[in-house]
C-alpha positions in Angstrom: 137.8 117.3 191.6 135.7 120.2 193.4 134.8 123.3 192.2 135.3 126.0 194.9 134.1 130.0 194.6 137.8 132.2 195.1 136.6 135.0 197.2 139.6 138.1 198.6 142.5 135.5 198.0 140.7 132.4 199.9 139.3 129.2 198.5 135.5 129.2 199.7 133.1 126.0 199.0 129.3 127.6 199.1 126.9 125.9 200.3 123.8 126.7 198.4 123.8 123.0 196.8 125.7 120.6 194.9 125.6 118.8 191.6 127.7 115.3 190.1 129.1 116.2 187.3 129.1 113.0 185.2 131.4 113.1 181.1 129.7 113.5 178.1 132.1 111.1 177.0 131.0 108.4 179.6 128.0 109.6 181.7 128.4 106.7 184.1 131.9 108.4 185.1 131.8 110.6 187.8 134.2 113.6 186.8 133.4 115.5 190.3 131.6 117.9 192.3 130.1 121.3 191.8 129.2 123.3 194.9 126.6 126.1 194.1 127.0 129.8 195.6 124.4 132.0 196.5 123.5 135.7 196.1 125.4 136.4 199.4 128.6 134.6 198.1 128.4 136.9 194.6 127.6 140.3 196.3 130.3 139.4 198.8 133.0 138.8 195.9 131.4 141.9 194.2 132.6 143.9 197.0 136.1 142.2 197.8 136.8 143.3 193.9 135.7 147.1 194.8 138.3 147.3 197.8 141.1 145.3 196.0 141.0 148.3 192.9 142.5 151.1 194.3 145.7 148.9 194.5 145.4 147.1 191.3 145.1 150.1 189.1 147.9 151.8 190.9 150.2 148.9 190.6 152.4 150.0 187.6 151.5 148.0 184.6 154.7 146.3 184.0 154.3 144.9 187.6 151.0 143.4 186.6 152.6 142.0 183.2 155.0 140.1 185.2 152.1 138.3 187.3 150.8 137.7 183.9 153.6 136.2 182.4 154.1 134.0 185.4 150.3 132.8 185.1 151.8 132.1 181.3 153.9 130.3 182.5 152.0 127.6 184.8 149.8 127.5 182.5 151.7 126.3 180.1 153.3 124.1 183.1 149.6 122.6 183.4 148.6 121.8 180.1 147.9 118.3 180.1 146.4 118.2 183.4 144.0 121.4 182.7 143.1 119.7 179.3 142.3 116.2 180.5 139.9 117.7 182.9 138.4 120.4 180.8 137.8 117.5 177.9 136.4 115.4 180.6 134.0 117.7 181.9 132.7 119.5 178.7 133.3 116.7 175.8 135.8 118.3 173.4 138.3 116.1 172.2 141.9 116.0 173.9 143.6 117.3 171.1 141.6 119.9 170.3 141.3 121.2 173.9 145.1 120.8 174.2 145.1 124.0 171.6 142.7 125.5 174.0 145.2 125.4 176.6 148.0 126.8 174.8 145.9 129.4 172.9 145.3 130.5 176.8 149.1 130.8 177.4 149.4 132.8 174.1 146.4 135.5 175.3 148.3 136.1 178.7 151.7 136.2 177.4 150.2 138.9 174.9 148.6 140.9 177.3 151.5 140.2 179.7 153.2 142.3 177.5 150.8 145.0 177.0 152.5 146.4 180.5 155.4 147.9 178.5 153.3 149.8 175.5 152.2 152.7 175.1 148.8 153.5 176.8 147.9 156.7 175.1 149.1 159.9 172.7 150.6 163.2 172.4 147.7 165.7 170.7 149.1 168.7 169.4 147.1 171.6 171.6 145.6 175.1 170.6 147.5 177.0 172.9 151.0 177.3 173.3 153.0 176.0 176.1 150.5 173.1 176.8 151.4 169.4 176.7 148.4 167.5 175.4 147.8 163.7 175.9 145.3 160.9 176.1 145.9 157.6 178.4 144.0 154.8 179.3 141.9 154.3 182.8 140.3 151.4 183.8 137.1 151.1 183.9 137.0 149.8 187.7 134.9 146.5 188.7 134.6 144.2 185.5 131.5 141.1 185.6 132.6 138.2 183.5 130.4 135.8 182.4 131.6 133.2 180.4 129.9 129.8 178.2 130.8 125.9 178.7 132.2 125.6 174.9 135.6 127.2 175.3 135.9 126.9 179.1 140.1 127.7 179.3 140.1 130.3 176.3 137.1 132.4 176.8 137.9 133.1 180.4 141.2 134.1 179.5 141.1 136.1 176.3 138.2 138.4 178.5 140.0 138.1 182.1 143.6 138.9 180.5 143.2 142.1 179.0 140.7 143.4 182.4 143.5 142.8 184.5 146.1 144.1 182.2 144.1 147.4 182.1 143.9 147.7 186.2 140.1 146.5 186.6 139.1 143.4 188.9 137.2 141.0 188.1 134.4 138.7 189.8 133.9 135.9 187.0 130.8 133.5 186.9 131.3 130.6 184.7 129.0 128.5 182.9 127.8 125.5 185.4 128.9 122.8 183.2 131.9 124.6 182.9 132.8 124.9 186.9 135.5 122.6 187.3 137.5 123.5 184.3 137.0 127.4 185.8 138.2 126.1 189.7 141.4 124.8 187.8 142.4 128.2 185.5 141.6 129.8 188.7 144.2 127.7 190.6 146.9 129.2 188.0 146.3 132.8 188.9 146.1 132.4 192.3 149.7 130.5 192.2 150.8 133.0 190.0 150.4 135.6 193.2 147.3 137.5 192.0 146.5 139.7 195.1 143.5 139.3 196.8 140.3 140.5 195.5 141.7 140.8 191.9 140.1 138.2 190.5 137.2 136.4 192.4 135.6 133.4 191.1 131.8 132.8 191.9 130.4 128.9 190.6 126.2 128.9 190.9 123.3 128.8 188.5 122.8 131.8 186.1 119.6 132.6 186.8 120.5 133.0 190.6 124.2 134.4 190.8 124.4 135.6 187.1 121.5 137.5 187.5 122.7 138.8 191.2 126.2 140.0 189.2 124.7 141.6 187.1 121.9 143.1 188.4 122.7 143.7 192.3 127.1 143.5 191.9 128.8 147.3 192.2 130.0 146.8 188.5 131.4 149.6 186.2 131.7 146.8 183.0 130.1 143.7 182.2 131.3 141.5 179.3 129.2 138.4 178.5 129.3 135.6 176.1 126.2 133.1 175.9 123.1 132.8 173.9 121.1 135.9 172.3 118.7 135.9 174.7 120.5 135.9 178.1 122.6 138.4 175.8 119.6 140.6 175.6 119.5 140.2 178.8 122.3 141.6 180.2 122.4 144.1 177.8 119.3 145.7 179.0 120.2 145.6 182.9 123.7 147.2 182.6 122.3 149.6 179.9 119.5 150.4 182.6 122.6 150.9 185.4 124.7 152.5 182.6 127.4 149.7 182.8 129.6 149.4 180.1 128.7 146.2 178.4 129.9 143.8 176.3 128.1 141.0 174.4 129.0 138.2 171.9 126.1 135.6 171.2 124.4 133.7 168.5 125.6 133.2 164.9 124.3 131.6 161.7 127.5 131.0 159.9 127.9 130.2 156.2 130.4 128.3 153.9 130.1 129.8 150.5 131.9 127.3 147.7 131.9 129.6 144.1 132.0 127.1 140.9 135.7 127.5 140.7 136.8 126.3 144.5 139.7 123.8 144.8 137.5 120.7 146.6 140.3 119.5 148.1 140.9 123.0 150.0 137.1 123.4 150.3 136.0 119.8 151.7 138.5 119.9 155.0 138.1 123.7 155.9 133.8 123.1 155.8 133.8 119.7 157.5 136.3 121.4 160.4 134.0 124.2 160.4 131.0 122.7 161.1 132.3 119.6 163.1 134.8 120.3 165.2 134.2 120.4 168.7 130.7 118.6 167.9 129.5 122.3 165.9 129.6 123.9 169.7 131.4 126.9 168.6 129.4 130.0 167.7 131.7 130.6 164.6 130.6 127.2 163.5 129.7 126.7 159.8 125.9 125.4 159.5 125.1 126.4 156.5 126.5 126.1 153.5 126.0 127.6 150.4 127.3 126.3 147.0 126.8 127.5 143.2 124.6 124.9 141.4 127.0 124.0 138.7 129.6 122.3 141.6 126.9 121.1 143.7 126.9 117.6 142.7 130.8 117.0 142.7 131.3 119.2 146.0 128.2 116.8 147.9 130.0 113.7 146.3 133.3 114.8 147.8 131.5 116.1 151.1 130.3 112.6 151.9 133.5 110.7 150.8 135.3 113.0 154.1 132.6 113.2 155.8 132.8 109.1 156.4 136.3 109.1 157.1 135.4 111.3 160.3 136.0 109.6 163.6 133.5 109.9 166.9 134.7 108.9 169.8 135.7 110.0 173.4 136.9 113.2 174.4 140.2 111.3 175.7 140.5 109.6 172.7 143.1 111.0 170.5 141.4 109.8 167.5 138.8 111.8 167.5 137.8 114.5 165.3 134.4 115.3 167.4 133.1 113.9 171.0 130.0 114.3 172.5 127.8 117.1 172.9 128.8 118.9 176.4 125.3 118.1 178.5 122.1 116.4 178.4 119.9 119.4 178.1 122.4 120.0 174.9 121.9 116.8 173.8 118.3 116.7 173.7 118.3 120.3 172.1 120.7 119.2 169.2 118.6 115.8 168.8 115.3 117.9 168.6 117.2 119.6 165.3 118.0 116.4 164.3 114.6 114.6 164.7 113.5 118.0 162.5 116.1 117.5 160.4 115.1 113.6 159.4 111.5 114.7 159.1 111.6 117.7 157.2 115.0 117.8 154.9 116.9 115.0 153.1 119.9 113.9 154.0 123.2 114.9 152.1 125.6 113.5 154.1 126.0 111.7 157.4 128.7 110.6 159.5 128.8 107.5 162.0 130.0 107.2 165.6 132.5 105.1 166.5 131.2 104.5 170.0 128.1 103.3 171.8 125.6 105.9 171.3 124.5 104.7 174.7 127.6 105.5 176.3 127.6 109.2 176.7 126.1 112.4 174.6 127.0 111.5 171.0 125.6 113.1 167.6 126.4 111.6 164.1 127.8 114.3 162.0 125.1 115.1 159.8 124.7 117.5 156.6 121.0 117.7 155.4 119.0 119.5 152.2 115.6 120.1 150.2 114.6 123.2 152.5 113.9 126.6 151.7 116.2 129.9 153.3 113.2 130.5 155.8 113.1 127.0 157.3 113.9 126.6 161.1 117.1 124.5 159.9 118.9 127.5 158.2 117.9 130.2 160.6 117.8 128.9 163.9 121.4 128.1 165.7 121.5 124.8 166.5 124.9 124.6 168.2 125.6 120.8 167.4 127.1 118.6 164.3 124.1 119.3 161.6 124.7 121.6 159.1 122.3 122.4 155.7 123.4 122.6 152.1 121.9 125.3 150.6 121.6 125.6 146.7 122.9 129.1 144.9 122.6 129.8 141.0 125.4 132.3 141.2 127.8 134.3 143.1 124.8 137.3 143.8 122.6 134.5 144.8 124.8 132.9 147.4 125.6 136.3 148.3 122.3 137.4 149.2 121.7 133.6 151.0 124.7 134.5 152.8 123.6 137.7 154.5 119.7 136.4 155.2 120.2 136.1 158.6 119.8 137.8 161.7 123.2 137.0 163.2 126.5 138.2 161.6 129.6 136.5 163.4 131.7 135.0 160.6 131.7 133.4 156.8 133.8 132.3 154.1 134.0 131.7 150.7 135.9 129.1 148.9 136.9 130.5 145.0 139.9 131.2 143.2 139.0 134.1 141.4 140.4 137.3 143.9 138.0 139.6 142.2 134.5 138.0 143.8 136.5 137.1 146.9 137.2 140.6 147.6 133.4 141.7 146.8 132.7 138.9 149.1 134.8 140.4 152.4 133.1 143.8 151.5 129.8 142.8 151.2 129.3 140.1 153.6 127.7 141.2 156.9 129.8 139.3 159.5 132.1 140.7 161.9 134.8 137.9 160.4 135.2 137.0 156.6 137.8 134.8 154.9 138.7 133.5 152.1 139.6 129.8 151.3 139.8 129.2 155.4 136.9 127.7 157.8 134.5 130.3 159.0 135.9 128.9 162.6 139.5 130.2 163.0 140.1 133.2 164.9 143.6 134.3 166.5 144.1 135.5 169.9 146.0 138.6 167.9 142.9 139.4 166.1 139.4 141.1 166.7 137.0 139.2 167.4 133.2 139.4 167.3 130.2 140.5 164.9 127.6 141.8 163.5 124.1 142.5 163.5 122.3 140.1 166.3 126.1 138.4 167.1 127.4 141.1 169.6 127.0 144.3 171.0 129.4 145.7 168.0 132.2 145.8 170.3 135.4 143.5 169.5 137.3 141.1 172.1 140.6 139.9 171.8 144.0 141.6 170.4 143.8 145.6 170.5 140.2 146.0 170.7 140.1 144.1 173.7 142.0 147.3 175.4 139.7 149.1 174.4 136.7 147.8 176.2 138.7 147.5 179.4 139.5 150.9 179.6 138.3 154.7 179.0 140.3 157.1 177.6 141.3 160.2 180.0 142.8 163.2 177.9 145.0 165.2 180.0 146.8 168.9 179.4 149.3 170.7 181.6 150.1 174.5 181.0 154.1 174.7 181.5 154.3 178.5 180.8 
């Protein structure tokens, strides 16, 4: 497999350079090629997405459903062949990436659909004999940036709802990401996007990311990556006055209350904080529990925790792979030399594979640090996690909101009356009750709070509402 830049409708190799992409899983496997762009190749998709709007946007939006629905539909066709790859490339395990895949087909059937709603209202108006009503515009040319850990998903659940709205797109992946985007581009283009739609740029981000969003005729920009290439981008569309949109870092927490069913609790926290190797930026790494279950809930914790198995992305038996890259890798370890030095261990998992082999972290739960530590405020983005010790509901409350991000947190208690105080008083953009601080649906807003987005929301409705501005319209009749 090579990754190739689509540029107007036409599949373009750059040639600014080229990198092996070798699995996480097995880095002496040779999954395939990346060919790197340059600024030329971005600024020239920038400008094949300005001449393809005009005829986007004026494309009724049932017609642009249907392309939607078709892309659905090969998708869904594709599956298992955009799944093998995209586990192959990136390290998440086959059957977790599988859900990837199909959560993709769910975003563009429901946007797909979005061609046949209602795009706006009827306002009563002051004077009489004047029809009063709001619709939706698009905003024009979109950037996308998108991250490595959700390389089928992400894309979609941004690039969906743009099209949908009559915007076009130039997209710049993640690099270790490149392949997986070649292949979802594939699907659109089959699915008889018209040229210049959608434009696909693979290079470095501090080259062509910077170029899109700094040099690219763009009316939005919607990014997901770390805080500070989020800062980043904020500050340089807010400079061109772009619309911008940005979901980064988060510092989740598990809270377990005294009177939490274990055997509910245990799964949803070890999911949360392991699945997909802790990549996910609604992972749960900390997690806070009232003293009086402590002991019980850490006995329990490691019992599960020991069950886990580590193993290949392609291996169906397991519950985490590898970390995605070797700069990850050796970011992740760094946290976990800290981690050996500095905190005790609670719990730790064991691989099932030679460490040797490929980009592999033991699962590993660590305590005996204070709230300030790097450990509990610093995102990690790997399989450590730190159990943090509360005295009561307040406590772990107040442990629970000392952070600078605000994505997502749960609690875990069977008394409705502090799990409701909990959902009001948390400051994350997702709370739950009794479910992983990980589970989002494509239905449902997504995104946070504080130093975890731009306080904008992706996904279901509110992703509409990025993608478009609101025109209100009156016509005297009299």
């Amino acid at each position: 497999m090579e990754s190739s830049n689509w540029i107007n409708g036409e599949w373009i190799v750059p040639t600014a350079g080229e990198m092996v992409v070798h699995s996480p899983s097995d880095v002496k496997q040779e999954v395939g090629v990346i060919h790197l762009s340059s600024v030329k190749d971005v600024l020239e998709a920038g400008r094949a997405a300005r001449n393809a709007l005009s005829v986007w946007a004026s494309m009724i939006p049932s017609g642009r459903g249907d392309i939607l629905f078709k892309a659905a539909a090969l998708l869904e066709e594709q599956a298992d062949d955009v799944a093998r790859l995209a586990s192959m490339e990136m390290g998440k395990p086959i059957s977790e990436m599988k859900g990837e895949v199909i959560r993709g087909v769910n975003l563009l059937k429901y946007y797909a659909a979005e061609g046949v709603r209602a795009v706006g209202d009827v306002i009563p108006a002051s004077q009489d004999k004047v029809l009063q009503y709001t619709k939706r515009a698009p905003l024009g040319v979109v950037g996308i940036i998108t991250p490595w850990n959700f390389p089928v998903a992400i894309p979609i659940w941004k690039i969906a709802p743009a099209l949908i709205c009559g915007n076009t797109v130039v997209w710049k992946p993640a690099e270790v990401a490149s392949l997986s985007a070649t292949r979802v581009t594939r699907v659109f283009a089959e699915a008889g996007l018209p040229a210049g739609v959608l434009n696909l740029v693979v290079g470095q981000g501090s080259l062509v990311g910077n170029a899109l969003i700094e040099q690219v005729d763009l009316d939005g920009i919607s990014f997901t990556g770390s805080t500070k290439t989020g800062m980043h981008v904020a500050s340089i569309a807010a400079k061109r006055n772009i619309k911008y949109q940005t979901e980064m870092g988060g510092k989740n927490a598990a809270v377990i209350l005294d009177d939490a069913d274990l055997t509910v609790t245990v799964p949803a926290v070890l999911s949360g904080a392991f699945r997909s190797a802790g990549q996910k930026c609604t992972a749960t790494s900390r997690i806070i529990v009232e003293k009086s279950i402590e002991g019980a809930f850490r006995d329990k914790l490691r019992d599960e925790l020991a069950k886990i198995y580590v193993g290949s992305a392609l291996d169906p038996k397991s519950y985490l792979g590898p970390v995605a890259s070797q700069a990850q890798y050796e970011t992740v370890c760094s946290y976990v030399d800290l981690a050996h030095k500095e905190a005790q261990v609670a719990a730790e998992g064991e691989l099932q594979v030679d460490p040797q082999r490929g980009y592999y972290v033991a699962p590993l739960v660590v305590e005996g640090v204070d709230a300030q530590h790097r450990l509990v405020q610093e995102e990690i983005f790997g399989p450590v996690a730190v159990l943090l010790e509360a005295h009561d509901f307040e406590e772990a409350l107040s442990q629970c909101n000392d952070t600078v991000y605000g994505l997502s947190a749960s609690v875990f208690t069977r008394d409705i009356r502090r799990g409701m105080r909990f959902l009001d008083e948390t400051q994350a953009g997702m709370v739950r009750i009794n479910l992983e601080s990980a589970g989002v649906e494509y239905q449902a807003p997504f995104g946070g709070m504080k130093s975890s987005s731009s306080h904008s929301r992706e996904q279901g409705q509110a992703a509409l509402d990025f993608y478009s501005q609101t025109k209100t319209c009156a016509v005297y009749f009299g």
